[in-house]
Each structure stands twice: as C-alpha cells, then as structure tokens.
C-alpha positions as CSV (number, residue, x, y, z in Angstrom):
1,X,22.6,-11.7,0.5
2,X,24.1,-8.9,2.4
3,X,23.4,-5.6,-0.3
4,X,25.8,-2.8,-0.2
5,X,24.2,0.2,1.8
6,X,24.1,3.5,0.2
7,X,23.7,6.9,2.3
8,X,23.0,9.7,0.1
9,X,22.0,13.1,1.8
10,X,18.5,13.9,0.9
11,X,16.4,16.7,1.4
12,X,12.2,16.7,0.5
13,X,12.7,17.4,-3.3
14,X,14.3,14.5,-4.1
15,X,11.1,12.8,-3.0
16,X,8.4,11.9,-5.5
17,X,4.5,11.0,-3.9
18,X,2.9,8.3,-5.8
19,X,-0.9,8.2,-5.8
20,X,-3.3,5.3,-7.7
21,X,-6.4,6.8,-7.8
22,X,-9.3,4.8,-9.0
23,X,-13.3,7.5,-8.8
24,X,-11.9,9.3,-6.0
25,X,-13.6,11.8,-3.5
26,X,-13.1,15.2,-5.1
27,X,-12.5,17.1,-1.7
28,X,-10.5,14.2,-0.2
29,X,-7.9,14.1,-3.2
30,X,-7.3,17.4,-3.3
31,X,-6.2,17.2,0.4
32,X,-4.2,14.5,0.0
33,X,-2.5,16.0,-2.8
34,X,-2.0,19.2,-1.3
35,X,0.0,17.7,1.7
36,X,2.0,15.0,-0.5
37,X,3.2,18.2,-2.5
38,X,3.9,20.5,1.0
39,X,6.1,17.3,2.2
40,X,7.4,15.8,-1.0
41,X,8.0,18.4,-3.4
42,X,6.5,16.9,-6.1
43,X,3.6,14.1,-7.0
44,X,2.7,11.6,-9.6
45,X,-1.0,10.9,-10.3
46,X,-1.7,7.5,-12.2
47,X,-5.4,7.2,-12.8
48,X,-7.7,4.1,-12.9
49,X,-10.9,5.4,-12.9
50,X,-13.1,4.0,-15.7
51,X,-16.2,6.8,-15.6
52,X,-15.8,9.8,-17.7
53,X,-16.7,12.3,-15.0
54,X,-13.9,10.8,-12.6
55,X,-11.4,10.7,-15.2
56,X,-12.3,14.6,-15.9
57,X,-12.2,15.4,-12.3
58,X,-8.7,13.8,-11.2
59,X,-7.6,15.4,-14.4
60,X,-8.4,19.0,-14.0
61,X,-7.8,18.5,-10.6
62,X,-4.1,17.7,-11.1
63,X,-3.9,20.5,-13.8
64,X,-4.9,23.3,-11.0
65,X,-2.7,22.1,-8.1
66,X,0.2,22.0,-10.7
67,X,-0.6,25.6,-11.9
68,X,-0.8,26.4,-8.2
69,X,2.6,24.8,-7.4
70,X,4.4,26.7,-10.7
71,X,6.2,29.5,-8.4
72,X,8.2,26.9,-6.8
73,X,9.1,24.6,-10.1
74,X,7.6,23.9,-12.8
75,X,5.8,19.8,-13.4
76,X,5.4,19.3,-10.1
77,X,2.2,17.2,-10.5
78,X,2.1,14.6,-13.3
79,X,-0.6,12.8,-14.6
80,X,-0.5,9.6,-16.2
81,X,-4.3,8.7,-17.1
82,X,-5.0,4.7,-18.2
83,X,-8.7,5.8,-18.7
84,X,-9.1,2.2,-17.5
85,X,-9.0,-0.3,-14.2
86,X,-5.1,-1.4,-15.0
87,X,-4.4,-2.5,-11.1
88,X,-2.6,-1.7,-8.6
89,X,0.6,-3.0,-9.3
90,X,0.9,-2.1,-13.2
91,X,0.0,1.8,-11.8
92,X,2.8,1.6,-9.7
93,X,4.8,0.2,-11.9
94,X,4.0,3.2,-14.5
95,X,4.8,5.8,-11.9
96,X,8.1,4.3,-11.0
97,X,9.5,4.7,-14.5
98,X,8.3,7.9,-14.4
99,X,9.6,8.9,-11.2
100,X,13.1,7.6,-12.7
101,X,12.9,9.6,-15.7
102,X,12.2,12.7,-13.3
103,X,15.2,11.8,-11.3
104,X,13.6,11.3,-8.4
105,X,15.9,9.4,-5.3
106,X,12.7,8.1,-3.0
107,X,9.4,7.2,-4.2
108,X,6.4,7.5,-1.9
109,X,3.4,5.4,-2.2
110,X,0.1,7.4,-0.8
111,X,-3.8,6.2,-1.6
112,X,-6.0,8.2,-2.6
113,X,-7.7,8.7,0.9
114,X,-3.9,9.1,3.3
115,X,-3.0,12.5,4.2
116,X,0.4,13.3,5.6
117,X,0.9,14.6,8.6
118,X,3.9,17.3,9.0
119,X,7.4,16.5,9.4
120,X,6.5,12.9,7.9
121,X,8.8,12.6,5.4
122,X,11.7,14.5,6.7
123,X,11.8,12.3,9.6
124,X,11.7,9.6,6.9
125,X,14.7,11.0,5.5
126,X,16.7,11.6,8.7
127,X,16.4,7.7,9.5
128,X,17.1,7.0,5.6
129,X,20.6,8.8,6.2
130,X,21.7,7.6,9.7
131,X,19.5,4.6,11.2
132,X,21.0,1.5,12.5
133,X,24.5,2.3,11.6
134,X,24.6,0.7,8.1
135,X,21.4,-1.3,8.3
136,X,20.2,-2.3,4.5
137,X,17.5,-0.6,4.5
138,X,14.6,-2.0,1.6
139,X,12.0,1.0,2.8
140,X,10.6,3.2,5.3
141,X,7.2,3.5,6.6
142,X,5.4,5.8,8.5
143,X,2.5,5.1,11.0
144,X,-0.8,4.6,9.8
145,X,-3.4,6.1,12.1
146,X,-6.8,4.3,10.7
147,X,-9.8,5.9,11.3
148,X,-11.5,3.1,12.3
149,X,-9.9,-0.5,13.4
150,X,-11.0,-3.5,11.9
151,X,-12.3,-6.5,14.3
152,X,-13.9,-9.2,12.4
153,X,-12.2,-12.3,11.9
154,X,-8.6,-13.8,12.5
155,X,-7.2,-10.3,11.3
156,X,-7.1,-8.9,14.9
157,X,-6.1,-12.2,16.2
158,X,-3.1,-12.5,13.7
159,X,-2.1,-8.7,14.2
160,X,-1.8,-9.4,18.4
161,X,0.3,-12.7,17.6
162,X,2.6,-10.7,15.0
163,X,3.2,-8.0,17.9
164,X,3.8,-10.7,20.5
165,X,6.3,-12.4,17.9
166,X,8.0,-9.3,16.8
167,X,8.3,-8.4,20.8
168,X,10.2,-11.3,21.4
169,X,12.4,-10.9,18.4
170,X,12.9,-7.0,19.3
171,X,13.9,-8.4,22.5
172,X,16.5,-11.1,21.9
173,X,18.0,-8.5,19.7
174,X,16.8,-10.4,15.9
175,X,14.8,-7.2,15.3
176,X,15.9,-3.9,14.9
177,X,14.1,-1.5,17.9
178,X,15.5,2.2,18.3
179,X,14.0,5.1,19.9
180,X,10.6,5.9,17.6
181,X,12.3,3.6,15.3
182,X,11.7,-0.4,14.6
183,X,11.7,-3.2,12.2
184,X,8.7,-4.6,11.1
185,X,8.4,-7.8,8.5
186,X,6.3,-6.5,6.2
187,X,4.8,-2.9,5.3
188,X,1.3,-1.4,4.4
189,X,1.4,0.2,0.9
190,X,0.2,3.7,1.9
191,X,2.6,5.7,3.5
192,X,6.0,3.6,2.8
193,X,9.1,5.1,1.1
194,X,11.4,3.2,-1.3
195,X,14.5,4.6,-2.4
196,X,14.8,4.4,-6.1
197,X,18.8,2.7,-6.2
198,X,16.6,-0.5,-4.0
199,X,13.7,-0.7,-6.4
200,X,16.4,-0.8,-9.5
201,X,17.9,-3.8,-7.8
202,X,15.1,-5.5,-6.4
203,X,12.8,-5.1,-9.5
204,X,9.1,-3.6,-9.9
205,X,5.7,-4.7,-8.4
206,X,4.8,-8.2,-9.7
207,X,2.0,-7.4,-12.0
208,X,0.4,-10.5,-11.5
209,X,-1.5,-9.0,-8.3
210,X,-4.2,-7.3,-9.0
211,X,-5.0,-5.3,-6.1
212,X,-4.7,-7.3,-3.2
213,X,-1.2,-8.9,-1.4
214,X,0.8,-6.4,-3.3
215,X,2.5,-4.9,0.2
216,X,3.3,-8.3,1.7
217,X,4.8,-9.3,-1.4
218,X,6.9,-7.1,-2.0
219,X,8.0,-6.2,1.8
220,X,9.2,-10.6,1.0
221,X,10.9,-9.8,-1.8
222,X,13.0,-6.6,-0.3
223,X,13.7,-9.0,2.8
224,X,14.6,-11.9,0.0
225,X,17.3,-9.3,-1.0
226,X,18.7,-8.9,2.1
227,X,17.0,-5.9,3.1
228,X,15.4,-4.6,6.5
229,X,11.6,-2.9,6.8
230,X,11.4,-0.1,8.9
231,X,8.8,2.0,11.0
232,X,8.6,5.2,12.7
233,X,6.1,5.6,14.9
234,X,6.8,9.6,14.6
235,X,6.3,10.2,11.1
236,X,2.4,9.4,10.7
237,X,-0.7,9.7,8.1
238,X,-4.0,9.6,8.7
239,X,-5.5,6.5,6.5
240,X,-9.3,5.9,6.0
241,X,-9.2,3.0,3.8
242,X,-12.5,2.8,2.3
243,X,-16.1,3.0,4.1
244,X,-16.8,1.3,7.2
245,X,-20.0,-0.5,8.7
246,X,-20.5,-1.1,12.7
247,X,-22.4,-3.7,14.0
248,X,-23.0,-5.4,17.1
249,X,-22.5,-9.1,17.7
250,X,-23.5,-10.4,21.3
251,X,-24.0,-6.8,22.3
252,X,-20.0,-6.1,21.6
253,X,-19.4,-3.5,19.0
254,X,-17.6,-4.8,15.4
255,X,-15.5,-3.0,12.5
256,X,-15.6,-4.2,9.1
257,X,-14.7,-2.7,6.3
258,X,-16.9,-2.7,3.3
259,X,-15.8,-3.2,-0.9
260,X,-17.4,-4.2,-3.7
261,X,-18.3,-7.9,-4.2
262,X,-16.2,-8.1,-7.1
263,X,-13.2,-6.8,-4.7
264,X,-13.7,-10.6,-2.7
265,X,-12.5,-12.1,-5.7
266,X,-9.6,-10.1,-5.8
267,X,-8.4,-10.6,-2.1
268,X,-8.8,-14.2,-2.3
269,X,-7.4,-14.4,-5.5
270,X,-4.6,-12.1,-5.1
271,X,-4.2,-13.9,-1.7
272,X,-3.4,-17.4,-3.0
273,X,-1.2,-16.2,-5.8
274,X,0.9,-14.5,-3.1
275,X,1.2,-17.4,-0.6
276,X,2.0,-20.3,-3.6
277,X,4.8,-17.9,-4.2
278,X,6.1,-17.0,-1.0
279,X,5.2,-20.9,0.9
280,X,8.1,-22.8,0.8
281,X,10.6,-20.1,1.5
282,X,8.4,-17.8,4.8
283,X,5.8,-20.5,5.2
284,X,4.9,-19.1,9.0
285,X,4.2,-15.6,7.9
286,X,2.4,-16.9,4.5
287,X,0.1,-19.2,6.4
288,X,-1.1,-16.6,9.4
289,X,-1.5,-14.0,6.8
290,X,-3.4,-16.4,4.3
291,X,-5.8,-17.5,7.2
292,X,-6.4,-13.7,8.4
293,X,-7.0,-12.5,4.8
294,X,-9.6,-15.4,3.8
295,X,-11.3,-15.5,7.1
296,X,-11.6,-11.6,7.4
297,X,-13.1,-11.8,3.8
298,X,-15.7,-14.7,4.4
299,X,-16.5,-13.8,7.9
300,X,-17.3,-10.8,7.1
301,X,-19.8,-11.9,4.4
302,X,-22.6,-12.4,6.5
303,X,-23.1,-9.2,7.7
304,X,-22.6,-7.5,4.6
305,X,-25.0,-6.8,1.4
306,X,-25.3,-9.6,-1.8
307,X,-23.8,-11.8,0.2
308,X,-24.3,-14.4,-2.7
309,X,-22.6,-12.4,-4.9
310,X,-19.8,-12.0,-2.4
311,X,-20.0,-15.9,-1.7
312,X,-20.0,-16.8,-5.3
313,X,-16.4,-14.4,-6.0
314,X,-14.4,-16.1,-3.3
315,X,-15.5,-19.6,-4.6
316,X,-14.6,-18.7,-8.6
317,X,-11.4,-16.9,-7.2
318,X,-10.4,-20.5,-5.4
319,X,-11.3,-22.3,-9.0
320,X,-9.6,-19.5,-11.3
321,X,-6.2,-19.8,-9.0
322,X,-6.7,-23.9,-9.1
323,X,-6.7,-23.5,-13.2
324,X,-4.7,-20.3,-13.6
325,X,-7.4,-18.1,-14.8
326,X,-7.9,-14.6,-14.2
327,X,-10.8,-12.3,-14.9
328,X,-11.2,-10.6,-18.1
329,X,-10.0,-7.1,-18.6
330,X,-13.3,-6.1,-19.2
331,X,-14.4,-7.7,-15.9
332,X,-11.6,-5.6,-13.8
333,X,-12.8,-2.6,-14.7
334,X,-15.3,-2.5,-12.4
335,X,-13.0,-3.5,-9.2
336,X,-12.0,-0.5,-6.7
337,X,-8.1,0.4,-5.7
338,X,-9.4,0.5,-2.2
C-alpha cells in the first residue's frame, strides 16, 4: 500500500501534547507540562493514578497551568481523569478523540517524566512539511536523550545489531538518511508526533496492550500501511524513564532500570501478545525484540528486590498468554505507566 501523502502547512498551535500520567513527581510534571505548552500550544492530561492525593495533585496541577496559559487562549490544558489504572493504550486512545474534537492536526505523545527541549517541535514540523520529497510519512520522532543507558541483557546487544542493520540499509539506499534526518523501523512512545489525517486511517492504539509493546506495535502497523518512521536527531527531549540502580558485575559498571514486580508481568505479557501478532508478517524484527525484552526482564531479576515475586509474574504472564487470560482490573491498578 502506497498512502496518499498530505502536506498541510503547520505552525505549533495546531499541535496537541499528550501526557499519561500515572502518581507522578509533582515538580517533574509541572516541568514537563510547562515546556509541552511553550512548544505545542496546547496539552491533554489523561490520568491513571489510583491514590486520592495523586489524582488531586495532577488535577489542581493542570487547573493552575491552564489559568496561567488563559492570556494566550483559553482550554489549553485538558484533563481527562479515569480515577483508575486504565493502561497505556486506552489513555491514549481517550486523548486522541479528544485531540480530534479540539481540532488538533498533530498529536504529541510525552511521559510524564520527558521534557522538551526548544525548537523540538517546530523542527518536527519543518520535516512534516518538506522531508523526503513526498515520503509517507506515519510519524515523527525526536531524539531521546536518557539519563542513564541501560546495559543488562540482550537489549544493548540487540540495539548495536539494529544500528549495524539500519547502516547497511541507509547505505544501499532502503532507508531513508538526510542531513539530521533518518528513518528508523520503529519509534519510542515519548517524544513522537502523529498527524491526526494518519491516525484516522491507520486506527487507534490496540487496547489489548497494557503498557508494554505499545510503540513497536504500532510503529508495525503505520509501516503495514505503507508508511515511513522518521527521526531527527536535532529536535531532542530529555527522558528519565523511571528510577535506575547501578551495580557492578566483574568490576564493570551496569544500568538497569527498576519497576514494580507486578510491571514484569506486564512486559512479558504485553511482549508475547505483540510478537503472536506481528510473527509471520516481520518475524526478524519480532524475534530480536522478543529476545531483548524477556532477557532484559529476567536478567535483570537477580539483581533486583522480591525477586520471587518478579520470577513468579513472568511465569503467570507466559501461562495467562498460553490460555488467553489477563489480569483482573482490580489487579492493574496497582501497575505503573513507566
């Protein structure tokens, strides 16, 4: 499928931030939400968070940096507030209608800890209106600077292989490669922009993923449809993505990233429900992203705490997916957005 390419001219307002925020750092929010309403013009909140006192923060958070942003236009922050866990993909889901019913062109998806730096998204937009000289562009991304770099596992592995692939591809001229700009085959949630006319043709996040895969399955889907991922390394955020532990292994300094135990259900689970999907059709990519996810979640098991309880999650997430079960609403609650 070849889909028709559509240039609109853009400029920042026609941009709508999307955040999923799920017990969020108070001081850390309201920096991220400052920045996505200096670069995008205008933001929708949707909130997970199950504890009263989160709930009440996000929400008169929200209230104030709206009242703030009223000598510029009015609704400019909207809240939608699911007092409970609902997932990652049913949040975004809930923000793109919304975003449609604002009239919003581009949606950009932002976590709750990913500030923007400036200039992101209107160098977003500039390759939005003239990259590739009619490339089908499915969404633009910009460069995630982590704060730290994971290092435990295959992940590291599989993300030098993927650059050695792609730099082949780039060049024999399969890839797209242009100045700051390049194609990538899939995207990281935080930080990408979708324009609204792909979305209504493609379709919205597939609600059965939790939390987990969501990006990769969607960055297939958009290429499914004919459509190219880009990058620009120019247009960055800074992305913390949860806490961090250090240790040392042989005397060499390791990354991981810490979550809750219940969150190693999710990853594995969301995991396999992606890659039975996706198998037969990108069975390369499926398989070196399936090994990287579910080694970087058990090997990193050992060096983290309740490591039973960790241990015991990825086995009931490989039985649930065997017999199509899923946790209990009740038993999501508890799991973090990041």
């Amino acid at each position: 499928m070849n889909p028709k390419v559509v240039r609109e001219p853009s400029v920042p307002g026609e941009v709508c931030a999307l955040i999923v925020t799920y017990h969020p750092d108070s001081t850390e929010l309201k920096a991220v939400l400052r920045q996505a309403l200096h670069e995008t013009g205008r933001v929708i909140v949707v909130d997970n968070s199950t504890e009263p006192l989160a709930q009440r923060t996000v929400t008169a958070m929200t209230a104030e940096l709206g009242a703030l942003s009223s000598t510029t236009g009015a609704g400019r922050v909207h809240l939608i507030a699911n007092q409970r866990n609902e997932g990652l993909s049913l949040a975004y889901n809930q923000g793109l209608r919304q975003a449609k019913q604002m009239g919003a062109r581009f949606v950009l998806l932002l976590d709750q800890d990913s500030v923007l730096e400036d200039g992101a998204i209107a160098s977003l937009l500039r390759h939005w209106n003239g990259a590739g000289s009619g490339l089908p562009i499915g969404a633009l991304s910009c460069n995630n600077l982590e704060e730290v770099v994971v290092n435990v596992g295959l992940e590291p592995i599989h993300l030098r292989l993927r650059n050695l692939r792609n730099q082949k591809e780039y060049l024999r001229g399969k890839m797209f490669r242009e100045g700051h700009l390049r194609e990538v085959k899939t995207f990281t949630n935080s930080g990408t922009l979708l324009p609204m006319a792909v979305v209504d043709k493609v379709g919205p996040f597939d609600e059965a993923l939790f939390l987990d895969a969501i990006d990769y399955d969607y960055s297939l889907r958009l290429r499914s449809h004919g459509y190219r991922l880009l990058l620009d390394d120019r247009a960055t955020l800074r992305h913390r993505q949860g806490k961090y532990l250090q240790h040392k292994i042989l005397g060499r300094p390791v990354n991981l990233r810490t979550y809750s135990p219940l969150r190693s259900y999710w990853i594995e689970r969301d995991t396999l429900q992606f890659a039975s999907k996706w198998f037969s059709r990108y069975p390369g990519e499926v398989t070196n992203i399936l090994a990287a996810q579910i080694s970087g979640t058990v090997g990193a098991i050992p060096l983290l705490d309740r490591k039973r309880e960790r241990f015991q999650n990825v086995l009931r997430a490989f039985s649930d997916f065997g017999h199509h079960r899923r946790l209990s609403s009740t038993e999501r609650v508890e799991t973090p957005v990041a």
